[in-house]
C-alpha positions in Angstrom: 16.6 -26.5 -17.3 15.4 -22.7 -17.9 12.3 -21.6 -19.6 10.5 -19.1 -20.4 9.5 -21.3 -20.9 12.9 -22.8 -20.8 15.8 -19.6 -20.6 17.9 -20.3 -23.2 16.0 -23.2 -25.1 12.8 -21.9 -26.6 12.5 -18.5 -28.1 13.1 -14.9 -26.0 9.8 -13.3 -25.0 9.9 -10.1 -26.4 9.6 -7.4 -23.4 7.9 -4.2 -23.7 10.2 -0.8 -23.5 10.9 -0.4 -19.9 11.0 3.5 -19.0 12.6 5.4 -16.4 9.1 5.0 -14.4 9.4 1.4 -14.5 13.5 0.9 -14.3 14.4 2.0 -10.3 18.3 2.1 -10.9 20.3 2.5 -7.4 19.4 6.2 -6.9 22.4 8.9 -7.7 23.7 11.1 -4.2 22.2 13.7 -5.4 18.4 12.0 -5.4 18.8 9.8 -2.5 16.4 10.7 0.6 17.5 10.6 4.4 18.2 7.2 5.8 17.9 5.5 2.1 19.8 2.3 2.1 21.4 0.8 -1.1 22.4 -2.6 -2.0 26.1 -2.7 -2.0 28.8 -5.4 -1.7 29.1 -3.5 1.9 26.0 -3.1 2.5 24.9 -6.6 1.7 24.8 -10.6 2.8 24.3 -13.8 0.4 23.1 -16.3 1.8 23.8 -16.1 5.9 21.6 -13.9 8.1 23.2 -10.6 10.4 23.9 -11.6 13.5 25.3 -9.8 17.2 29.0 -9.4 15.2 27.7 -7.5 12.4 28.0 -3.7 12.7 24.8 -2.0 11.4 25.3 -0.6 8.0 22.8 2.2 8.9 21.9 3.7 11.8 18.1 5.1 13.1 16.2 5.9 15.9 12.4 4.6 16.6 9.9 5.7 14.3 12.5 6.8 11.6 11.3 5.8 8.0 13.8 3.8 5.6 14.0 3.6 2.2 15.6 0.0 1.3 16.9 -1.2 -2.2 16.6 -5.2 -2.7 17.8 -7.4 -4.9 15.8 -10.9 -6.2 18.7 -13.6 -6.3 17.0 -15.2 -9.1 18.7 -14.5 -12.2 22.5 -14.1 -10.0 22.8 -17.7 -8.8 25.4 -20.2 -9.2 23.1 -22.5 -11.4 21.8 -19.5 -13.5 25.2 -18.4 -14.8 25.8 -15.8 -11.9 25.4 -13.2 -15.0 22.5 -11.2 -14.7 23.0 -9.4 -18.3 23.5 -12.9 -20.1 20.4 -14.3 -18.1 17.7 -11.8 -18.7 19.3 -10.8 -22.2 18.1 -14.3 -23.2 14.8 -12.9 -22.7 15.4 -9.9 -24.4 15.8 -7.7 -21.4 18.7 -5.5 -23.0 21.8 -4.7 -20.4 20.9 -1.3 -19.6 17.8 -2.7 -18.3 19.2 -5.3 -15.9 19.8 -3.7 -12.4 23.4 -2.3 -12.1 23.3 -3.8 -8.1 22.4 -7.1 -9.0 25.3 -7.1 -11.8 27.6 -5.4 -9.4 26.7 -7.9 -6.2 27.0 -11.0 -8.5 30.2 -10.1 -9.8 32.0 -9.3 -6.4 29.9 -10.5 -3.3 31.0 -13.8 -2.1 28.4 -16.8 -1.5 28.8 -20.3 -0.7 26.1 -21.9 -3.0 26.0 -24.1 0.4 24.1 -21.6 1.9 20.5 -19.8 1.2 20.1 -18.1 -2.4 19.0 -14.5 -0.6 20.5 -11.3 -1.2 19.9 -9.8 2.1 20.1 -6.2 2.9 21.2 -4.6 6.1 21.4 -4.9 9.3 20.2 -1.8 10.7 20.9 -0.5 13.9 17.8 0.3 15.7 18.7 3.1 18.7 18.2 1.7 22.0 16.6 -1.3 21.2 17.7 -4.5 23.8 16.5 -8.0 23.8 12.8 -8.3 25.1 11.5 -5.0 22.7 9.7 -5.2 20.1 10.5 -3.7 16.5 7.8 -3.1 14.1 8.0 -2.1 10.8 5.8 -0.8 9.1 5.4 -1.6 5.4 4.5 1.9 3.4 5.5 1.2 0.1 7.2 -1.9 -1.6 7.6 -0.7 -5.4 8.5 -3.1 -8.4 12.4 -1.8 -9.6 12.2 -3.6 -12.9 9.1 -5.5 -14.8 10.3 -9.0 -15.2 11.0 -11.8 -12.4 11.6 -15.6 -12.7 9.9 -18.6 -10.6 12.2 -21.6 -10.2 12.3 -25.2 -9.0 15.7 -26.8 -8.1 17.5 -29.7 -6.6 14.9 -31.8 -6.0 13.4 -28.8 -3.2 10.0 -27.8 -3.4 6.5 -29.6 -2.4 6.8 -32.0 -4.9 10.8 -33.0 -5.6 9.9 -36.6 -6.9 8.6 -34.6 -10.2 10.2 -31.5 -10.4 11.9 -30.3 -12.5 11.7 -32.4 -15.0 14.5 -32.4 -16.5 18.1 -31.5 -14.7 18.5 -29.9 -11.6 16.4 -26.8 -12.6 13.5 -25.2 -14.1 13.3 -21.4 -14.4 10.5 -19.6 -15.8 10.8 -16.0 -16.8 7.9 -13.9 -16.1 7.2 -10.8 -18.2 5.0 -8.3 -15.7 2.7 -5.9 -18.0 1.1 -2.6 -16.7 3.7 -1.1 -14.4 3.5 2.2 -15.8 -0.5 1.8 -15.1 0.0 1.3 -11.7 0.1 -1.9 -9.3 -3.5 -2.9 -9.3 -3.6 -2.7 -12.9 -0.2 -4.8 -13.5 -0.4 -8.6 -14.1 2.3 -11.3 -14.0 2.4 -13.3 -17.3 3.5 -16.7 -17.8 3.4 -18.8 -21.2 1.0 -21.7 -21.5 3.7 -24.3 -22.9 7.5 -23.2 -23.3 7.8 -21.1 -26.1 4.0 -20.1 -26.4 3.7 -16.5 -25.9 0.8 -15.9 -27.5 -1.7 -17.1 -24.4 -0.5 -16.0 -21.7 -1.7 -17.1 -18.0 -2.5 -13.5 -16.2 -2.3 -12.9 -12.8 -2.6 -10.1 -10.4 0.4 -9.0 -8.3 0.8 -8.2 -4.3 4.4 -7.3 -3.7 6.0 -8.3 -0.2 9.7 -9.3 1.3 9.9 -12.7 1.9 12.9 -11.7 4.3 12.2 -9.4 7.1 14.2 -10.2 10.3 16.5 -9.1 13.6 19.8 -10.4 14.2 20.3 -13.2 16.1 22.8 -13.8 19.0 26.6 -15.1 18.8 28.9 -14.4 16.1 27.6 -17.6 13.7 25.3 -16.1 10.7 22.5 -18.2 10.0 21.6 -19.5 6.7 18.6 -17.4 5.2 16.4 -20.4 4.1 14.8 -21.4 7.3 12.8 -18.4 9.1 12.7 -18.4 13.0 11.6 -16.5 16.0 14.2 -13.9 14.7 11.5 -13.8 11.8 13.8 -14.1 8.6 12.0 -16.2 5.9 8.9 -15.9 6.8 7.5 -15.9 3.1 3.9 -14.7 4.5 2.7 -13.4 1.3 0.1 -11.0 3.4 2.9 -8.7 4.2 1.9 -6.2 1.5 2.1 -2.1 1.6 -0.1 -0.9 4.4 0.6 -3.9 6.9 2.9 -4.4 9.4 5.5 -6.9 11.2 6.4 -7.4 14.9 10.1 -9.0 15.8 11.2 -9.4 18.9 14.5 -8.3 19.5 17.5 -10.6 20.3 20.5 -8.4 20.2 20.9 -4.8 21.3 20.6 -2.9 18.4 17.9 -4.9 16.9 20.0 -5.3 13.4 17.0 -5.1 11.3 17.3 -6.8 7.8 15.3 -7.1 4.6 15.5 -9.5 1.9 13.7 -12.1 -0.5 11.4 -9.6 -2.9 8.7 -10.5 -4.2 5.8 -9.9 -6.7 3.3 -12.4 -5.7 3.2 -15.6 -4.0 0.2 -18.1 -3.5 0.1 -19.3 0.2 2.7 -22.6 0.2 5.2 -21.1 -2.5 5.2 -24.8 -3.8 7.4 -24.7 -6.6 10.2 -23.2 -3.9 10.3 -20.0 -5.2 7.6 -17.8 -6.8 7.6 -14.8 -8.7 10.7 -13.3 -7.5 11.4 -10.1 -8.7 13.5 -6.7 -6.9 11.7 -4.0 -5.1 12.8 -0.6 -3.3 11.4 -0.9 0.2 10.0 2.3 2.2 9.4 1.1 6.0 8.8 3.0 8.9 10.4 1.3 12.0 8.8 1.5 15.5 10.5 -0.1 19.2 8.2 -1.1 22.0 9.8 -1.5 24.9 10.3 -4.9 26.7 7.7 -4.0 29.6 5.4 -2.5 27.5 5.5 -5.3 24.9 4.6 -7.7 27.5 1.8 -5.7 28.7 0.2 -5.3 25.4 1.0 -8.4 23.4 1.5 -11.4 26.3 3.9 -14.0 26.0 3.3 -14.6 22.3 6.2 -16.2 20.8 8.0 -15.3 17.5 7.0 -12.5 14.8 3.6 -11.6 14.1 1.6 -9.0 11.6 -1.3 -7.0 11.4 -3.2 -6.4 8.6 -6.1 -3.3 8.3 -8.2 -6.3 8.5 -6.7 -9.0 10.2 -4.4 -9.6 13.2 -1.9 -12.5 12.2 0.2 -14.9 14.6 2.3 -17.1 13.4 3.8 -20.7 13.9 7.1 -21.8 12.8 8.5 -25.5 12.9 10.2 -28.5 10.6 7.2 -30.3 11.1 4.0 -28.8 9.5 1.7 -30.1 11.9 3.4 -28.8 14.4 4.0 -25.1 12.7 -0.3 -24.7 12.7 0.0 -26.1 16.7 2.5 -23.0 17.4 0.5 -20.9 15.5 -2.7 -22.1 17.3 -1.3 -21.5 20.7 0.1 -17.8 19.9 -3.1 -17.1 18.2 -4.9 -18.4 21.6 -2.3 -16.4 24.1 -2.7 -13.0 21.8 -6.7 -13.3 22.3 -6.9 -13.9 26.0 -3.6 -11.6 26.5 -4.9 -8.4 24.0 -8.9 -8.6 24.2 -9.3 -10.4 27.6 -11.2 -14.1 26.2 -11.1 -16.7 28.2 -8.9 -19.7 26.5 -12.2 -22.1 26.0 -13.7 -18.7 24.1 -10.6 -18.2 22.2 -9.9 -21.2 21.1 -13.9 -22.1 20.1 -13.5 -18.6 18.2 -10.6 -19.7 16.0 -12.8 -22.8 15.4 -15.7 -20.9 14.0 -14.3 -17.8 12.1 -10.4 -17.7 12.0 -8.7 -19.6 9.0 -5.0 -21.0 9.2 -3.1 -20.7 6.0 0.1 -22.6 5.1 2.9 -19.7 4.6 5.1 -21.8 2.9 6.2 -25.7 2.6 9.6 -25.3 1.2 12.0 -23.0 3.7 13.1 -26.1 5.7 11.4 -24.8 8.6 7.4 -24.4 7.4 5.3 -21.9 8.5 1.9 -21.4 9.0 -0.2 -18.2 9.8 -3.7 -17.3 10.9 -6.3 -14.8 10.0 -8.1 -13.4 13.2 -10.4 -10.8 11.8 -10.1 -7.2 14.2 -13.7 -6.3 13.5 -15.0 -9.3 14.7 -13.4 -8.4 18.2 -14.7 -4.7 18.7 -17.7 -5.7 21.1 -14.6 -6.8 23.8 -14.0 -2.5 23.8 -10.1 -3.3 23.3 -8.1 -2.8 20.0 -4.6 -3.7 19.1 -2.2 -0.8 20.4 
């Protein structure tokens, strides 16, 4: 079932003129910066996750900046149509409008629906990074490409499958996203009260991120892109905005950095299984810390974390929920008395009293959760996060 309420059974919202400001096309040669990064059948996976057989599609050195196209799969997949232009036109969205990548990787890029939805772009060669470093990238601008995006619930997936969808295998709700050309903070997300009713619209505020950020992982068997890892991956941490950034450990040489899984906004838990899911055009500057160094400064935390401006963020990743938080207690504990020099009984009542633990998501397979460890709160210990 598809709605926009219902795609294709209740009448096509009526989208607002989409200008060239708005519309980010795959850029021509002639206006492409240095180490700008397309989404291309060769340039692209969908579905599996780059591992040590993949040759980088781009190569960089440490603390080169990347400009990355990505493409949302909703709107390409299997159970959609796999036609973007017939899929958004049903909205209204005219072809010209529809992203010529997206119609050009649905048409030729194959994909197993057996496998994840993602559309995942890369992997990028990181110079001289080995297994043990640390790549960071850092998040400088993630801009909307078009002003629409979908949130769907499928197959019985989701937090709760016994009710959704209601009807058939899937429910996909077109979002119409008003304001672009105002700029992000004054952009909402729009979503009809009842299918068909466009005349009340829920509005809500966006906070674009990549659900996928990741390095390759070892052997020559590409993982699925649902369930995130210590190779990062889905991660779906919704914090991940501009002006943040993620640490990966590295598990091949090379690094094989890879980006993926746009969003627009997400509420912590992504319960419906996907939320509004819409393409962005990436700019990330990527950092290596050495193996040595990365133990010296960070301890034996395990698995990607992030810093915020505000908030330094471990994470904990596992099939079990309960078990997720416990990971992400213990990392959160090792970072304290590893980085600012607590001792464990100090660290762990501090997490008590002023840290919260958020649920990333419930839905990848493999849940995560995350926690909020505020930096200012730490300054009296005379160390700061390097």
């Amino acid at each position: 079932m598809q709605y926009p309420g219902r795609i294709g059974s209740g009448p096509a919202m009526t989208t607002a003129p989409i200008t060239a400001a708005i519309l980010r096309q795959p850029l021509p040669a002639a206006d492409r910066p240095p180490n700008y990064l397309p989404a291309t059948p060769s340039s692209v996976l969908w579905g599996r996750l780059p591992c040590a057989a993949d040759a980088p599609v781009l190569e960089i050195a440490p603390g080169a900046t990347v400009v990355v196209d990505t493409i949302s799969h909703e709107g390409i997949l299997e159970d959609q149509g796999r036609d973007p232009v017939a899929f958004f036109g049903s909205q209204g969205v005219p072809a010209d409008q529809v992203l010529a990548d997206a119609v050009t990787v649905s048409a030729s890029v194959d994909h197993d629906p057996n496998d994840g939805p993602h559309v995942i772009t890369g992997p990028i060669g990181v110079s001289g990074a080995v297994p043990g470093d640390v790549i960071v990238v850092h998040l400088q601008e993630l801009t909307p490409r078009v002003p629409y995006g979908v949130i769907s619930s499928r197959h019985g997936l989701g937090l709760l499958p016994e009710r959704f969808p209601q009807e058939g295998d899937l429910t996909s709700v077109f979002c119409q996203v008003e304001g672009l050309e105002l700029g992000l903070d004054q952009a909402r997300g729009t979503l009809p009260l009842t299918p068909g009713d466009i005349d009340r619209p829920i509005r809500f505020a966006l906070a674009p991120f990549l659900g996928i950020i990741g390095v390759s992982t070892p052997g020559v068997e590409r993982l699925n892109s649902t369930p995130p890892g210590l190779h990062g991956g889905n991660l779906d941490i919704r914090r991940l905005v501009a002006g943040t950034s993620l640490y990966l450990p590295v598990q091949v040489e090379g690094g094989g950095l890879y980006v993926g899984d746009p969003h627009f906004a997400q509420g912590n838990g992504e319960v419906a299984l996907t939320a509004l899911e819409a393409s962005l055009r990436a700019t990330l500057r990527v950092d290596l810390v050495p193996a040595a160094e990365a133990r010296a400064r960070f301890g034996p935390v395990r698995g990607p974390f992030a810093r915020t401006p505000e908030f330094l963020i471990p994470t904990g990743l596992d099939e079990d929920l309960d078990e997720a938080v416990r990971e992400c207690g213990r990392n959160a504990v090792t970072m304290l008395t590893s980085i600012f020099g607590l001792a464990p009984e100090v660290a762990y009542a501090y997490l008590s009293a002023a840290t919260d633990f958020e649920i990333s998501q419930v839905v990848d397979v493999v849940k995560g959760a995350h926690a909020l460890i505020r930096l200012a709160d730490l300054a009296a210990t005379g160390r700061v996060l390097p």
